[in-house]
C-alpha positions as CSV (number, residue, x, y, z in Angstrom):
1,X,10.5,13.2,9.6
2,X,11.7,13.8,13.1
3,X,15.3,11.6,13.5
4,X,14.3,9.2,16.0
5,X,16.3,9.4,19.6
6,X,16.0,7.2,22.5
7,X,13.4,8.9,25.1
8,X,11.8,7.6,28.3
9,X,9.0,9.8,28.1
10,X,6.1,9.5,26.2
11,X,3.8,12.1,24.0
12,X,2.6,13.8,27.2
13,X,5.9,15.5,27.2
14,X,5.7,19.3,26.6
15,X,5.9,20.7,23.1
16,X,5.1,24.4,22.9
17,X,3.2,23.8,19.3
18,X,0.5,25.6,18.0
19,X,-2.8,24.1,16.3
20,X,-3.4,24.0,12.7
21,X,-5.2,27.2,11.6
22,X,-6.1,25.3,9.1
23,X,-9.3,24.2,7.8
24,X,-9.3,20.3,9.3
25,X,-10.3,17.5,6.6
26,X,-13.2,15.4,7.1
27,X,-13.2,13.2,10.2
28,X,-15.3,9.6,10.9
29,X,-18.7,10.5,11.7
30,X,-20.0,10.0,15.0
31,X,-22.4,7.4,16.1
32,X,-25.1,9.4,17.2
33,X,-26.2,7.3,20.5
34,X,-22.9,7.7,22.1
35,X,-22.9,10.0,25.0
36,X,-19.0,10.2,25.9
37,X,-18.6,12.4,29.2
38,X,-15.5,13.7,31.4
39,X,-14.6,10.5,33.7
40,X,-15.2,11.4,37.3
41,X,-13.4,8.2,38.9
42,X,-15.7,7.4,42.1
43,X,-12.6,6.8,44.4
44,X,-8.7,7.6,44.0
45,X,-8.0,4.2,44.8
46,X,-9.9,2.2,42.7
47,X,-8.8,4.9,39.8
48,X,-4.8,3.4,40.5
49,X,-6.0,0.0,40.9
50,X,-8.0,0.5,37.1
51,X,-4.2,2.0,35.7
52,X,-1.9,-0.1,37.2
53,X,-3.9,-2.9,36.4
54,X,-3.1,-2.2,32.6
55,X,-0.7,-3.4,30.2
56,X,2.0,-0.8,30.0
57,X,2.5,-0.1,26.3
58,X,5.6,1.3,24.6
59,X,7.0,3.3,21.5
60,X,6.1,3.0,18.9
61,X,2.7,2.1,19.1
62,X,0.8,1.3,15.9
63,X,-3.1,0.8,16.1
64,X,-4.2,-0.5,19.4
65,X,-1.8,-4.0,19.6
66,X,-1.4,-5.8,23.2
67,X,-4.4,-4.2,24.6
68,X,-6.5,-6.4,27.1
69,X,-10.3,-6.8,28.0
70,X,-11.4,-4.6,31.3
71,X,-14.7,-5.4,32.6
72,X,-14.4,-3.4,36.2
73,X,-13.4,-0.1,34.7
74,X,-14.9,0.3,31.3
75,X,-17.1,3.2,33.0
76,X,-13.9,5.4,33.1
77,X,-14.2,5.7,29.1
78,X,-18.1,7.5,29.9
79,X,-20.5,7.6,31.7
80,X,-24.0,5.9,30.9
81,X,-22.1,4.3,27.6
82,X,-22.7,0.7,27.0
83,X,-20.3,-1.3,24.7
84,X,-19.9,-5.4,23.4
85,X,-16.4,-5.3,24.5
86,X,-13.5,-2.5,25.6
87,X,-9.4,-3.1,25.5
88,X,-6.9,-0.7,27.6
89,X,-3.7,0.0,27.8
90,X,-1.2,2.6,29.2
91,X,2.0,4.5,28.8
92,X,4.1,5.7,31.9
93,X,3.0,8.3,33.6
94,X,5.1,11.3,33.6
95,X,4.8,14.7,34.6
96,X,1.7,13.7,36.1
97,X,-0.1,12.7,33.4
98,X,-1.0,9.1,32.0
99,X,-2.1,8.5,28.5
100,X,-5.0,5.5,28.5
101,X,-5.6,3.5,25.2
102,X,-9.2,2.7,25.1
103,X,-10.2,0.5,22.1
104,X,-14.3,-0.2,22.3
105,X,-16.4,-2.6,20.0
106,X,-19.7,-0.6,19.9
107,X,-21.6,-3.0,18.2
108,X,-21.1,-5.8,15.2
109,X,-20.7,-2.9,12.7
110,X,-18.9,-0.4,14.7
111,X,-15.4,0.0,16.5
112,X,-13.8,2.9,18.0
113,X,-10.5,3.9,19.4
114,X,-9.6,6.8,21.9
115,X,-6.4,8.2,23.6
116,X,-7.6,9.8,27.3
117,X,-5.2,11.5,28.9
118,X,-5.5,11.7,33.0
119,X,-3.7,13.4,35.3
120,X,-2.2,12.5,39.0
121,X,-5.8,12.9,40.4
122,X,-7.8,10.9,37.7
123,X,-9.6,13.3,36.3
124,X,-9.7,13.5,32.5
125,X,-7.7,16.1,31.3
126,X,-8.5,15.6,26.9
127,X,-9.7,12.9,24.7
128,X,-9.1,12.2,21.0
129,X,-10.7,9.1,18.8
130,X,-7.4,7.9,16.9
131,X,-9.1,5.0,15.3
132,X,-12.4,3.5,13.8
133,X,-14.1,1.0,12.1
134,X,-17.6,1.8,10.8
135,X,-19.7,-0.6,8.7
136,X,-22.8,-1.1,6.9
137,X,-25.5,-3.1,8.9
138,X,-26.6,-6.1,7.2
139,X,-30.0,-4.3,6.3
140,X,-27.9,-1.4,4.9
141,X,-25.7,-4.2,2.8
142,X,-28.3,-4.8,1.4
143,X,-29.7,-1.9,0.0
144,X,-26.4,-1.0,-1.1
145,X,-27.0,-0.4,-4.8
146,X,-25.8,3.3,-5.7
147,X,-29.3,3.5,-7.3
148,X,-31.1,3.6,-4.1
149,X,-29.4,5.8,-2.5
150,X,-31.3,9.1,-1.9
151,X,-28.4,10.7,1.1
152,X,-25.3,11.4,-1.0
153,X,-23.9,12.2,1.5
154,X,-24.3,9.1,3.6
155,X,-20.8,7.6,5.1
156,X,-20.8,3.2,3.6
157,X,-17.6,2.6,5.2
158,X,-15.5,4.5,7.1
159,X,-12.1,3.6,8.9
160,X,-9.7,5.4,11.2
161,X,-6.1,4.3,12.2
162,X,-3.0,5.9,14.2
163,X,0.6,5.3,14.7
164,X,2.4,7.0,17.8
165,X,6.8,7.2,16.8
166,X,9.5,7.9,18.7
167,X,9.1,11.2,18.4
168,X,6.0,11.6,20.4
169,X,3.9,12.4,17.2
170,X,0.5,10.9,16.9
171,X,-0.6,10.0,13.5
172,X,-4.1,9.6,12.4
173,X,-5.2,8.3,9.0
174,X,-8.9,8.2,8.1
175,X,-10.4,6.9,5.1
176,X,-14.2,7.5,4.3
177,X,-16.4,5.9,1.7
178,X,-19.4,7.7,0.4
179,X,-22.1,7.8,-2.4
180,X,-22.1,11.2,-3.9
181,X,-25.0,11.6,-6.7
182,X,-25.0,7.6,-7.0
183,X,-21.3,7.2,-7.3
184,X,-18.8,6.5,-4.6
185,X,-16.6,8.8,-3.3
186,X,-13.4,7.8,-1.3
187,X,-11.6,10.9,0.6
188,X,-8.3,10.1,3.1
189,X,-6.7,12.3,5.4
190,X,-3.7,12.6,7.5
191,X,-3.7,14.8,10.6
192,X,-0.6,15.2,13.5
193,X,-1.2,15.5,17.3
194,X,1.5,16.2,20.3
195,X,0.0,16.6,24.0
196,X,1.3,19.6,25.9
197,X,1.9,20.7,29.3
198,X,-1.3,20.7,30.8
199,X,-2.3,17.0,29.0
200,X,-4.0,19.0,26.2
201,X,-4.3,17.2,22.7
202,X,-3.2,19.8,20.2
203,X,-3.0,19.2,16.3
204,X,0.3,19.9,14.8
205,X,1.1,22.3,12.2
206,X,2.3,21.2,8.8
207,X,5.9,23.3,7.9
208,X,5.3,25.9,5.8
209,X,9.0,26.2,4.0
210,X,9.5,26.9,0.7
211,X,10.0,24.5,-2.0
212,X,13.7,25.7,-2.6
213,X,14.5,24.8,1.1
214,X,12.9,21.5,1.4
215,X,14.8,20.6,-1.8
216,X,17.8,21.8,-0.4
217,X,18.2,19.2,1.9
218,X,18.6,16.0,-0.6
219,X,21.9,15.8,-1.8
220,X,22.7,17.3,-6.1
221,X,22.9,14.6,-7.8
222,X,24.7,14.4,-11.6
223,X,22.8,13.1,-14.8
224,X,23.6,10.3,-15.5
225,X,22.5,8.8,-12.4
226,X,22.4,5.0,-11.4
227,X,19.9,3.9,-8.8
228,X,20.7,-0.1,-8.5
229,X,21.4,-0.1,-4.3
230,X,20.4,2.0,-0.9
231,X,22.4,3.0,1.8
232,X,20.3,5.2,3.8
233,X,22.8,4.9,6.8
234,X,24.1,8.3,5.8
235,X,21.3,10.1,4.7
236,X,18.8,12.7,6.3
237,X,15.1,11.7,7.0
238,X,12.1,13.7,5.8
239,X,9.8,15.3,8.0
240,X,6.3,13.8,8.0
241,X,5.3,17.3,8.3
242,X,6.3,18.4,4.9
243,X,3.4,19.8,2.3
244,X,5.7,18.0,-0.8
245,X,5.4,14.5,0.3
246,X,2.1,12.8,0.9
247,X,2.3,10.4,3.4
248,X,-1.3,9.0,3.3
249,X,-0.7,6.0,2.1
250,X,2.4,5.2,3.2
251,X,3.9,3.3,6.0
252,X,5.3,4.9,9.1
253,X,8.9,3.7,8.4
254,X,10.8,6.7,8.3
255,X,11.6,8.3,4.9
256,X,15.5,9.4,3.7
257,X,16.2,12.2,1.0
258,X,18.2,10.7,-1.5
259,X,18.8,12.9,-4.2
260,X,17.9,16.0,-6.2
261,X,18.0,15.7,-9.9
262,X,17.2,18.7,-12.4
263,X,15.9,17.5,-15.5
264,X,16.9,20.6,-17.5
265,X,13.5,22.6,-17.8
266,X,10.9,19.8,-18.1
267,X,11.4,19.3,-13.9
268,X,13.0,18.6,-11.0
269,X,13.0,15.4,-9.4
270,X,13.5,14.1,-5.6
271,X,14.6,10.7,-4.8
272,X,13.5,8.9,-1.6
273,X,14.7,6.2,-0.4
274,X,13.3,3.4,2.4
275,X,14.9,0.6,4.2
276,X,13.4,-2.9,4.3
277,X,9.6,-2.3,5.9
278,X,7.3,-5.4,6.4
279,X,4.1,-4.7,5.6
280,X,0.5,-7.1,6.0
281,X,0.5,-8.4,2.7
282,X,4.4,-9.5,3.0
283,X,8.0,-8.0,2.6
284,X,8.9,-4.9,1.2
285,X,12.3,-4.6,-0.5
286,X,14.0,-1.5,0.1
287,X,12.6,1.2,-2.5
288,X,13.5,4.3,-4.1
289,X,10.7,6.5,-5.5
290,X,11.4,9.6,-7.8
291,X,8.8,12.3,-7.7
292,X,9.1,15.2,-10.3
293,X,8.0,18.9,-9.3
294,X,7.3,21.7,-11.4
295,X,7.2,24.9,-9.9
296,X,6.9,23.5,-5.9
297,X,4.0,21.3,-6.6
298,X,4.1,17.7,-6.9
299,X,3.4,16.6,-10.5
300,X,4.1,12.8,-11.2
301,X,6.1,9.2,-9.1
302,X,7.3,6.3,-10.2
303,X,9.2,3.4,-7.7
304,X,12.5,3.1,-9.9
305,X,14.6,0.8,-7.1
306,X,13.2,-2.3,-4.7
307,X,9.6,-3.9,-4.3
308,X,6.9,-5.6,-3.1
309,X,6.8,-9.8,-2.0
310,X,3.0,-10.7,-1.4
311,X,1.9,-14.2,-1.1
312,X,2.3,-15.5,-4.6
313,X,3.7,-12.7,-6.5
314,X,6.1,-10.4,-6.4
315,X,7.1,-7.2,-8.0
316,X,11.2,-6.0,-8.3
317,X,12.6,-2.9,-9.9
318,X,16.7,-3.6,-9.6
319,X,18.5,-1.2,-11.9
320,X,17.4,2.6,-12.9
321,X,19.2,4.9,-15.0
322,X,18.3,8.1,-15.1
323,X,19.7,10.4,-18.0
324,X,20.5,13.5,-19.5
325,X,17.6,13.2,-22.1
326,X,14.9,12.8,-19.6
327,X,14.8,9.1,-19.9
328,X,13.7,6.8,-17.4
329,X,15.7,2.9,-18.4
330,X,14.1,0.4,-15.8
331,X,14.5,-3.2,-15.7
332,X,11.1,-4.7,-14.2
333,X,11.0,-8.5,-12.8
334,X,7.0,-9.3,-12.3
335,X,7.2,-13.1,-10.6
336,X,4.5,-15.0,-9.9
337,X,4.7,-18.3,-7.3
338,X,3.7,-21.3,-9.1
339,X,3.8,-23.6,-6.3
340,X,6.6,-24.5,-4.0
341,X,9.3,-25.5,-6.6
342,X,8.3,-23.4,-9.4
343,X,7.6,-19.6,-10.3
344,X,6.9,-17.9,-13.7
345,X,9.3,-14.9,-14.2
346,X,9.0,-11.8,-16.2
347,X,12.2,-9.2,-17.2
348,X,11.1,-6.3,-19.2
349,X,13.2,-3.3,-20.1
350,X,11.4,-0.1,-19.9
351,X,12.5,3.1,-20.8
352,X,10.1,6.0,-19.7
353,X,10.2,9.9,-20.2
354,X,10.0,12.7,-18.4
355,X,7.9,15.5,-20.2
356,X,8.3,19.1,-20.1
357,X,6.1,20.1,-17.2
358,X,7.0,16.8,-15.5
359,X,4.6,14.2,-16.3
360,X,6.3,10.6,-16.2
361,X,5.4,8.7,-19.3
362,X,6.0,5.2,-20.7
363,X,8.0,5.1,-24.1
364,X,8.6,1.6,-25.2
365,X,9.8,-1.9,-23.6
366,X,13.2,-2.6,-25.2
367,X,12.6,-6.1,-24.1
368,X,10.4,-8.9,-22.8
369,X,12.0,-12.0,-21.3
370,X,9.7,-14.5,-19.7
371,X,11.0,-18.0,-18.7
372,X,10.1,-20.6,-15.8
373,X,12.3,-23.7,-14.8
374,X,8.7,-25.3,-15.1
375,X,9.3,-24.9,-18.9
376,X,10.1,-28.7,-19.5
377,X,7.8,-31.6,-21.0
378,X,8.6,-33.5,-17.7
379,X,7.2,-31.0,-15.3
380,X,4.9,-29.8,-17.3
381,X,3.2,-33.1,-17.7
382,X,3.2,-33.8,-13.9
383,X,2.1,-30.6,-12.8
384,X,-0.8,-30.2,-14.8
385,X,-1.8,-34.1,-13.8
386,X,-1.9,-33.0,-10.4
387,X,-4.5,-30.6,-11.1
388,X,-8.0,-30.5,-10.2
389,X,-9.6,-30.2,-14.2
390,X,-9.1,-31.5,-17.2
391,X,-8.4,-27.8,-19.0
392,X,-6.1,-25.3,-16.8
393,X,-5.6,-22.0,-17.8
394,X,-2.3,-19.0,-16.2
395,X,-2.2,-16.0,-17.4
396,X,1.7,-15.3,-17.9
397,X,2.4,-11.6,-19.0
398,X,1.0,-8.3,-21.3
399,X,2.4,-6.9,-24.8
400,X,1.3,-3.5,-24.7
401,X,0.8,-3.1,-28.5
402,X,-2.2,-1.0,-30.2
403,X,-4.2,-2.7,-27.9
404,X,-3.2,-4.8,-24.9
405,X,-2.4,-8.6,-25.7
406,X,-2.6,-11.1,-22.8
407,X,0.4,-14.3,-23.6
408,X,-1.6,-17.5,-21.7
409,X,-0.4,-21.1,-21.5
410,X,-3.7,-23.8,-21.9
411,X,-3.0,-27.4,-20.5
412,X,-5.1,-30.5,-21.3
413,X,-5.1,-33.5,-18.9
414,X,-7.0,-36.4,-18.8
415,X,-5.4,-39.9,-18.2
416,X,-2.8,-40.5,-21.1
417,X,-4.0,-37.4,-22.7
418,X,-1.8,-34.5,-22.7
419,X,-1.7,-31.3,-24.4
420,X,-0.1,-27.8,-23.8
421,X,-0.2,-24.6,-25.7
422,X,0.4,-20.9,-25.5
423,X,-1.8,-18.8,-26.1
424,X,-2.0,-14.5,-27.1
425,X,-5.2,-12.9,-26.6
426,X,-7.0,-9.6,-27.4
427,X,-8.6,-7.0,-25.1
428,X,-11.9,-8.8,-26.2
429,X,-10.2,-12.4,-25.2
430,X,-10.4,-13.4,-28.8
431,X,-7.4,-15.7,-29.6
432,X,-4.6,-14.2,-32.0
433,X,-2.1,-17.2,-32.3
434,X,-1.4,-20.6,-30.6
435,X,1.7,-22.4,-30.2
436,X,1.7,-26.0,-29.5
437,X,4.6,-26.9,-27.0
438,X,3.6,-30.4,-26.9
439,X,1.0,-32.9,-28.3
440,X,0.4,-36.5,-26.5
441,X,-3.4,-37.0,-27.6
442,X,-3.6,-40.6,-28.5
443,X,-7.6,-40.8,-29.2
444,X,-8.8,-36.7,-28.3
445,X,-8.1,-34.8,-31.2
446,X,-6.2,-31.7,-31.3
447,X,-8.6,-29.2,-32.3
448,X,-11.6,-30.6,-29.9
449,X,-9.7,-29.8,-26.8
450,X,-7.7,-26.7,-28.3
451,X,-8.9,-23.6,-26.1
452,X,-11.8,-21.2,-27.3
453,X,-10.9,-18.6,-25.3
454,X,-8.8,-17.8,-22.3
455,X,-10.4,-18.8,-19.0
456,X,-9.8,-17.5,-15.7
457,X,-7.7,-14.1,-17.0
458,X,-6.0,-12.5,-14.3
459,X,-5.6,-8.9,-14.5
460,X,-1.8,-7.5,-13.9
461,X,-1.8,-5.1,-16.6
462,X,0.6,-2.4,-16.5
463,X,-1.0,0.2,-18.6
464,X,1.9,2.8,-17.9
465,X,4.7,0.0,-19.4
466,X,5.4,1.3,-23.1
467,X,4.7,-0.1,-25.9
468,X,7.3,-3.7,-27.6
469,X,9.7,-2.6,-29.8
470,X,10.6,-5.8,-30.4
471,X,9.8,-9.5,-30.3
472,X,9.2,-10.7,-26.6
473,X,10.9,-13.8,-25.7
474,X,9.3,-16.8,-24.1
475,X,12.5,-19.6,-22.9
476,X,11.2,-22.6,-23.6
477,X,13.7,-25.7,-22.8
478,X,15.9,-25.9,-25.9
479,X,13.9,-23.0,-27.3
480,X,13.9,-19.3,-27.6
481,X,10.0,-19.1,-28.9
482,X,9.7,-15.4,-30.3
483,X,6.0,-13.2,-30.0
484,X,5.7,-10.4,-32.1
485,X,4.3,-7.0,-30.9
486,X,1.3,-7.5,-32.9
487,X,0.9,-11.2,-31.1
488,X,1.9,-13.4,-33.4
489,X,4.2,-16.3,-32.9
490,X,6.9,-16.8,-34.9
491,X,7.2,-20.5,-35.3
């Protein structure tokens, strides 16, 4: 990615770039009873008093944010266009052109977004939609069975979104759902704009460098190598350009090359690194990912360093060692929020492989710690009381055995009557084992409220975690209570 620098100007300034020869991935579908024409303003002065009446917006820009409703002037997005609601916004004007945000709610199922660029004399110079929202009607919800659906080709959902950075390059993301021969279909693209001279919209060509060169720019790194911090302050960033990354997904923080590992003949691996982002559903940690190649082309990725903080969970990878035998040794902390004073936490040690050719497979977990300062008769006992049923059910962690094995805990509450248990389950949520942690039935008896079955089974499996070589570990207060691989507890 460009390095970001401190500008004035905005994406109207001139880059002498030349559009994408190539063929251009799928884009949102147009509403059909749009008619979008060239804005003809019907007086100079009421075109200033439209654009200096707008919020002037600033870099960067993600997604239409501090826009405001315009009732006078939403004729300058068409003409003979009528809409439930239309947001503007605008960046300075230089070199005689302004670039106008308009962000128009169509209808209940339909939102669109375009960037118009006029010049001096308000007359509309380009246009390009840089963001969408298209769903389903109600009638079409309904119908929505992949059965009944005759058009495979017919769009279900379709989104559109756009980031504008520092460095005056507009990003566009789309995402399209569709049923193809009664299945669904999702296909994502990422395309790159800059506006030249003249106020012309141009896409941006992808660099077309060899694989050798790109890679050249991460700094050699030495096997063994220990990923356990990040210090991007003196690394390079990546150009969102680049064919060997796939930013689709990703956020728009920028991106540092880390390091270049060769993994004797099986591959060679990138790291890259990213600072603390925030994203919607919480915090991100800063992250390392390694990506193996073979031959140029992008084979596996794994996140070996950092994490994600959602609401009530949380995932952290804090040490990686990466060695000479291809081997991938992880420590994994899966945490899950409880309530405000407690949190079950899983530590398991992964060791994963590289293969020849570069795929990235899980080996074995050397270890599985799980422990909560919840574990103690005390707590236990008042936090289940304060629950809403008599029989509560969390789902704590997966074995990955011959077949996956959930471990549960199973609390009893009702009045004076307590009982708590722990529970391993099969794929088919048939018990295995039970352990009783405690027992304070007075007239119930143990095996009428004993659990059947788990209820409520959340699923967090990890199915690329490698299988338990050894026991895993639940810490219980006073207790180390072991689980066999096969599920079994040993009492």
């Amino acid at each position: 990615m460009f390095r970001a620098i401190p500008i004035v100007c905005f994406i109207w300034l001139v880059f002498n770039s030349s559009c994408n020869n190539r063929p251009k991935p799928a884009v949102i579908i147009e509403h059909k009873s749009i008619n979008i024409a060239p804005v003809v303003p019907d007086s100079m002065t009421k075109y200033y008093d439209f654009v200096n009446g707008l919020t002037q917006l600033k870099l960067p820009y993600p997604n239409a944010y501090e826009l405001k409703e315009i009732r006078d002037y939403a004729h300058y997005l068409g003409i003979d266009t009528t809409y439930q609601q239309v947001k503007a916004g605008r960046f300075a004007t230089t070199n005689g052109l302004t670039p106008v945000i308009f962000d128009c709610e169509i209808n209940d199922y339909e939102r669109r977004t375009w960037l118009v660029i006029f010049n001096d004399n308000g007359v509309e110079q380009s246009r390009l939609q840089i963001a969408a929202d298209v769903r389903p009607s109600s009638e079409e919800e309904a119908s929505d069975e992949p059965t009944a659906v005759k058009d495979t080709t017919t769009t279900r959902f379709a989104s559109e979104w756009f980031y504008i950075g520092l460095d005056s390059v507009i990003e566009v993301r789309a995402r399209q759902s569709a049923y193809v021969q009664g299945s669904q279909k999702v296909n994502t693209s990422l395309r790159f704009y800059r506006i030249g001279a003249k106020g012309t919209i141009k896409e941006v060509s992808r660099d077309k460098e060899s694989f050798e060169k790109y890679a050249a720019r991460f700094p050699d790194g030495k096997l063994p190598v220990v990923v356990d911090t990040v210090n991007t302050g003196v690394l390079k960033t990546v150009s969102r350009l680049t064919l060997y990354y796939d930013f689709r997904e990703e956020s728009q923080d920028p991106l540092y090359a880390m390091a270049k590992l060769e993994i004797g003949n099986r591959a060679t691996a990138l790291l890259y690194a990213r600072d603390t982002i925030y994203l919607d559903e919480g915090l991100n940690y800063p992250a390392v990912k390694l990506i193996t190649y073979k031959k140029g082309k992008e084979i596996d990725k794994i996140v070996v360093y950092g994490g994600t903080l959602g609401e009530h969970s949380e995932t952290i990878y804090r040490k990686c060692t990466v060695d000479k035998d291809a081997s991938i040794n992880l420590q994994e902390e899966d945490s899950r929020v409880v309530d405000s004073s407690f949190r079950f936490k899983t530590v398991y040690n992964m060791q994963y492989e590289i293969l020849p050719g570069g795929k990235i497979i899980g080996r074995q977990a050397t270890s599985i710690v799980h422990s909560s300062k919840l574990y103690n008769e005390k707590a236990l006992i008042k936090y289940f009381k304060g629950r809403y049923s008599t029989h509560n059910y969390i789902s704590l962690f997966n074995i990955r055995a011959k077949d996956n094995i959930l471990v549960g805990l199973h609390a009893y509450n009702k009045g004076q009557e307590n009982y708590l248990e722990l529970l391993t389950v099969n794929k088919d949520n048939k018990i295995i084992d039970r352990y009783t942690v405690y027992d304070h039935l007075k007239k119930q008896k143990a095996a009428d409220v004993k659990a059947k079955k788990m209820e409520d089974i959340e699923d967090d499996y990890n199915d690329r975690r490698g299988r338990l070589t050894c026991d895993a570990i639940i810490r219980l207060a006073g207790k180390d209570l072991h689980i066999t691989p096969g599920g079994k507890f040993v009492k």
